[in-house]
C-alpha positions in Angstrom: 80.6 115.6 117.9 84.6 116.3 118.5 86.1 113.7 116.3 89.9 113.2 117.4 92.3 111.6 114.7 95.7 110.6 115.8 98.3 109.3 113.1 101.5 108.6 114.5 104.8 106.4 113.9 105.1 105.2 117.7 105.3 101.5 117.6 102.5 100.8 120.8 100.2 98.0 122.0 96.8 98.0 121.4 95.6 98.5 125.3 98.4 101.4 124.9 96.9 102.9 122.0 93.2 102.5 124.0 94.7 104.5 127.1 96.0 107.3 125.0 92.6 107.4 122.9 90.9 107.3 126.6 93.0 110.0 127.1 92.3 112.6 124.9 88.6 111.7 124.6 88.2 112.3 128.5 90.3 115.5 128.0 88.2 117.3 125.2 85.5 116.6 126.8 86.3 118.3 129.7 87.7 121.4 127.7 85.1 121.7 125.3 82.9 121.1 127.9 80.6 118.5 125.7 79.5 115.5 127.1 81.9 112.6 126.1 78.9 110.0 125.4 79.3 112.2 121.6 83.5 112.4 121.5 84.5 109.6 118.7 88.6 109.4 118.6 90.8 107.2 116.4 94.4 106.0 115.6 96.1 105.4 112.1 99.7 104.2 112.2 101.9 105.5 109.2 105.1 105.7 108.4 106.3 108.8 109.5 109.0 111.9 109.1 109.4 115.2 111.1 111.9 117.5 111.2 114.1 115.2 108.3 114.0 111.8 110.9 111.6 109.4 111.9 111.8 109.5 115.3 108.5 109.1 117.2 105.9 112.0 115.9 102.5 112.8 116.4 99.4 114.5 114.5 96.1 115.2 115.9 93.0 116.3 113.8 90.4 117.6 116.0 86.9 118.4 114.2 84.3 119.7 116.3 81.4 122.2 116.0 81.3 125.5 117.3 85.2 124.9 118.5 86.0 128.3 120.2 88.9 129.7 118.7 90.2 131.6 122.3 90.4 128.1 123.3 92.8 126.7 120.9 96.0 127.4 122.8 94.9 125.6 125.7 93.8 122.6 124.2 97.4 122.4 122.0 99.2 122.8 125.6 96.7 120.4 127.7 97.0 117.9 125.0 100.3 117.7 124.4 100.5 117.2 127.5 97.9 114.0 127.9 100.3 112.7 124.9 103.2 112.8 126.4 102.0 111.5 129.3 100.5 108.6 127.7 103.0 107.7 124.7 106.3 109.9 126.2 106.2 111.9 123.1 107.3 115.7 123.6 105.7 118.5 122.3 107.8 119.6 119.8 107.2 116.0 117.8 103.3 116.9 117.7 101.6 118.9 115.6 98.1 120.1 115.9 95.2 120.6 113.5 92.2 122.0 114.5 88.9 122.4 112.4 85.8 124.2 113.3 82.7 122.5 111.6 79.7 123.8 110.7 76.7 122.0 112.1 75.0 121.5 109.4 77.7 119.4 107.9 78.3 117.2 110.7 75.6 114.2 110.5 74.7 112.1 113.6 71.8 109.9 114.3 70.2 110.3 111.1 70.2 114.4 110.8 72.5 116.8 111.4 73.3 119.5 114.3 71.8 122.3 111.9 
């Protein structure tokens, strides 16, 4: 059910974008502590500005149910981290957005976690 949605301007390979996606899926799992058979992630490239250039920049969505708001600061530091370990992005060229979803509006398998 945590739904990671990376947009970014970084020009990378396919098996590059893969390993980053790997990445964070292996790492919310862990801090969410939710099984990662249920994490989906994704990339979208765009065109890009931050900060008035286009140097490399990062946004992350992360949607999940019952996200625990005490945990937020941790998950911003560990994965910024994982980013810039996997794309050599810094943290100040990623921004976070976080969004706590009620179960009965997230849908899976034909019914929803309500």
């Amino acid at each position: 059910m945590p739904y990671i949605h990376v947009t970014s301007n970084l020009v990378l390979t396919d098996a590059e974008k893969k390993n980053c996606l790997h990445t964070l899926s292996q790492a919310v799992a862990e801090l969410l502590e939710k099984p990662e058979k249920y994490v989906m992630t994704a990339w979208s490239s765009a065109k890009m500005t931050f900060a008035g250039g286009d140097s490399p920049a990062v946004f992350v969505e992360l949607r999940s149910i019952r996200l625990p708001d005490d945990s937020l600061e941790r998950l911003s530091a560990e994965l910024s981290e994982r980013l810039r370990l996997t794309t050599d992005v810094q943290a100040d060229r990623i921004y976070f957005n976080f969004h706590n979803v009620d179960p009965g509006s997230w849908g899976w398998n034909g019914k929803t976690f309500a």
